[in-house]
C-alpha positions as CSV (number, residue, x, y, z in Angstrom):
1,X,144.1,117.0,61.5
2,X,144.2,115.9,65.2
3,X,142.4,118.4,67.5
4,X,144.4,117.7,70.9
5,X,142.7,118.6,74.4
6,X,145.3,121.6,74.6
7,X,144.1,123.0,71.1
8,X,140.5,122.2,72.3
9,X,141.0,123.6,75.9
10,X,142.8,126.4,74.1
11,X,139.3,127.2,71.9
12,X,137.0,127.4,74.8
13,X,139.3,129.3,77.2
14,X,139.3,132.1,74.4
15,X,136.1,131.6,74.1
16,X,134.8,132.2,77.2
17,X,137.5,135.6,77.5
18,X,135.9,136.4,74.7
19,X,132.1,136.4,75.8
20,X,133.0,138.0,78.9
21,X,133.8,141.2,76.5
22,X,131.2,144.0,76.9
23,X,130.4,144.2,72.8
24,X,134.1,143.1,72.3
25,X,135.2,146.5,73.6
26,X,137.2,144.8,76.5
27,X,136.7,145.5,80.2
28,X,136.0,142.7,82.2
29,X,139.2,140.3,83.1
30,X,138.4,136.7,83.5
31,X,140.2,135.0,85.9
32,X,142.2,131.8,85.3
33,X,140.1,129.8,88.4
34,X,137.0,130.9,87.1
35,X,137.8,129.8,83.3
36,X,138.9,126.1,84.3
37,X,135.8,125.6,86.6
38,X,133.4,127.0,83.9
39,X,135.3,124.8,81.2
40,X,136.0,122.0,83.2
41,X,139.4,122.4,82.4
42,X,142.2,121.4,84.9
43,X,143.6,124.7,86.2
44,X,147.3,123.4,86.0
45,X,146.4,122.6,82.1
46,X,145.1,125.6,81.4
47,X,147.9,127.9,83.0
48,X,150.4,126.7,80.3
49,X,147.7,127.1,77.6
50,X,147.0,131.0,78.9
51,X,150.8,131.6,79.1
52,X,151.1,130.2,75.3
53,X,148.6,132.3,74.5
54,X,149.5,135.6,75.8
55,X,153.2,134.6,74.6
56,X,151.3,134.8,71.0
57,X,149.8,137.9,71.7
58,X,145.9,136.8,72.0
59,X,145.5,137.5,75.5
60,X,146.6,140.0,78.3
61,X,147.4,139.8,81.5
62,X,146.7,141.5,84.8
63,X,148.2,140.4,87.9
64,X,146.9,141.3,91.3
65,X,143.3,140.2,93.3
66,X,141.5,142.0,90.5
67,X,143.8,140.7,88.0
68,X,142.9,138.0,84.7
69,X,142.8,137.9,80.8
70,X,141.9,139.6,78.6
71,X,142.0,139.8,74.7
72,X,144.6,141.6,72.9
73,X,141.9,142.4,70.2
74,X,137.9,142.3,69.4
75,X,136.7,138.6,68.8
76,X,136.1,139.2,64.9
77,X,140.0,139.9,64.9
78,X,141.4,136.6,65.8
79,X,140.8,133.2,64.2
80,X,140.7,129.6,65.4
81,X,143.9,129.5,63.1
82,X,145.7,131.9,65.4
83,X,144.6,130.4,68.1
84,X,145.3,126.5,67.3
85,X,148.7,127.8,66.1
86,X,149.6,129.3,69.4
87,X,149.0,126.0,71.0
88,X,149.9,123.4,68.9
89,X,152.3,124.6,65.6
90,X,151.5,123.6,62.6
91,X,147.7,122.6,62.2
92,X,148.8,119.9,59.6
93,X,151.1,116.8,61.0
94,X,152.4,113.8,59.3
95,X,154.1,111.2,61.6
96,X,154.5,114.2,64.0
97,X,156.3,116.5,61.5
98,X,154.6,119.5,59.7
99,X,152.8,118.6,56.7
100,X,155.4,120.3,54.1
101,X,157.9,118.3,55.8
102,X,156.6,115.5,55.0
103,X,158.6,113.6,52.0
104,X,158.0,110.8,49.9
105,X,160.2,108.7,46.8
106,X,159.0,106.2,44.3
107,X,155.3,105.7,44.4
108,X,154.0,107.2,47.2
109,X,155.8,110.9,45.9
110,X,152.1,112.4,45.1
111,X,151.3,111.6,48.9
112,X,152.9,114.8,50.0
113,X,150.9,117.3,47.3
114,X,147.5,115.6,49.3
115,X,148.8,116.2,52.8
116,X,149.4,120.0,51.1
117,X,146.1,119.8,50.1
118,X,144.6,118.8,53.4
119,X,146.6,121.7,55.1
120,X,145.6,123.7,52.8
121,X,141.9,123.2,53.3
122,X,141.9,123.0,57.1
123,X,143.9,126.2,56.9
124,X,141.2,128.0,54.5
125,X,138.5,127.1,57.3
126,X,140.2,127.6,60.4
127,X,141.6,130.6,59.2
128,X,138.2,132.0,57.9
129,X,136.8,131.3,61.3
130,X,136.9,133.6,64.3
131,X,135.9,134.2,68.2
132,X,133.1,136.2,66.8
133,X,132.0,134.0,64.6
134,X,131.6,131.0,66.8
135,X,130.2,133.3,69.7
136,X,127.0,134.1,67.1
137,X,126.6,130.5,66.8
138,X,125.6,130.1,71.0
């Protein structure tokens, strides 16, 4: 598994929406200036990353002077899964094409059960994972 900057960026944006949650009842909107200075994060980056996002439907929107994001649901309900897969696809790539995808003849035919695997076991932990989770670990 490659964890790119996007993915990464991706994490801790969603991250810090979701600390800014009073008890992950929503409220308080965090705005997309705020986030990239905090993060260190270039702002142009991280727009794309907050549109994919709220494309998914992890994060709201609120336009206006008063306007930022906000989480579609508590912290404990989305996963580092859901958000990796919003960014990036498949969390699994061989030679830049999905691990399942991937296919093999002759000899090397048992190499695509292991990438499986690997998918498999990245999926188990990233889907097992969540906002909350990680925000108990400070």
């Amino acid at each position: 598994m490659y964890v790119s900057a996007r993915s990464d960026y991706a994490l801790r944006a969603m991250l810090a929406v979701a600390a800014a949650e009073p008890d992950g009842g929503g409220g308080d909107l965090v705005k997309a200036a705020s986030l990239a200075e905090v993060q260190e994060i270039p702002l142009s980056f991280l727009q794309g990353i907050l549109l994919d996002l709220r494309r998914a439907g992890l994060l709201l929107s609120h336009r206006g002077t008063e306007g930022g994001y906000a989480l579609t649901r508590a912290p404990d309900e989305i996963t580092v899964g859901d958000v990796l897969r919003a960014v990036g696809g498949s969390l699994t790539t061989v030679r830049g094409l999905p691990a399942e995808r991937a296919g093999y003849h002759g000899v090397a035919a048992g190499l695509t059960d292991v990438w499986l695997a690997v998918h498999g076991a990245i999926a188990t932990v990233v889907d097992r994972t969540t906002l909350a989770d990680l925000l108990t670990r400070r």
